[in-house]
C-alpha positions in Angstrom: 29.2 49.5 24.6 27.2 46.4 24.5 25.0 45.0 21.4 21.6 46.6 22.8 23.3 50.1 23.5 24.5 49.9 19.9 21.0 49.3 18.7 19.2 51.8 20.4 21.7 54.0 19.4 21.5 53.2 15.3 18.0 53.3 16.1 17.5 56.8 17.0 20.2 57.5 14.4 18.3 56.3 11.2 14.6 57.8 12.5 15.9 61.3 12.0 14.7 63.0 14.5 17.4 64.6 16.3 21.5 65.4 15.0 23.1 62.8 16.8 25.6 65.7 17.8 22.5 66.9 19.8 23.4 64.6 23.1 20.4 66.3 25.5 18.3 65.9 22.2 19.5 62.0 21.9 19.2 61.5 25.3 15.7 63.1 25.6 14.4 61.2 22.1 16.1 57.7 23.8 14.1 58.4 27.3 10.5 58.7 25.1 11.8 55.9 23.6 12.5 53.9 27.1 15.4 53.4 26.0 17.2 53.7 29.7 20.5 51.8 28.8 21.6 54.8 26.3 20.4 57.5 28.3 22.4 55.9 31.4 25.5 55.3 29.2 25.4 58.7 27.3 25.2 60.3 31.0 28.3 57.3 32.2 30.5 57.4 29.1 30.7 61.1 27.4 33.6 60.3 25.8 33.5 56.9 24.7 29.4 58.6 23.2 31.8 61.3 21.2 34.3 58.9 20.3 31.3 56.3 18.5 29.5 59.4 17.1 32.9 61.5 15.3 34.4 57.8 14.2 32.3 54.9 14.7 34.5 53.1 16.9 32.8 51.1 19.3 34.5 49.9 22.6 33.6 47.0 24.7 
């Protein structure tokens, strides 16, 4: 995941609009947002999405 990606995501994160556990709600919130690059990489990279979410890890 690359620095913007990581952004948008803490973005939508600290608004609190939508449980980040919510992915169609993330990825619908990040598309009003034009935020393509996370709604692409949520769709791309499931796992690697789950894996950021449940333990912050974030792979390059």
């Amino acid at each position: 995941m690359d620095d913007r990606i990581f952004e948008q995501m803490i973005e939508i994160r600290e608004s609190g609009e939508v449980n980040m556990l919510d992915v169609n709600g993330v990825q619908r919130l990040a598309f009003e947002r034009e935020f393509y690059e996370l709604v692409n990489y949520i769709e791309e990279n499931r796992e690697k999405y789950w894996r950021f979410i449940m333990t912050g890890e974030r792979e390059e």
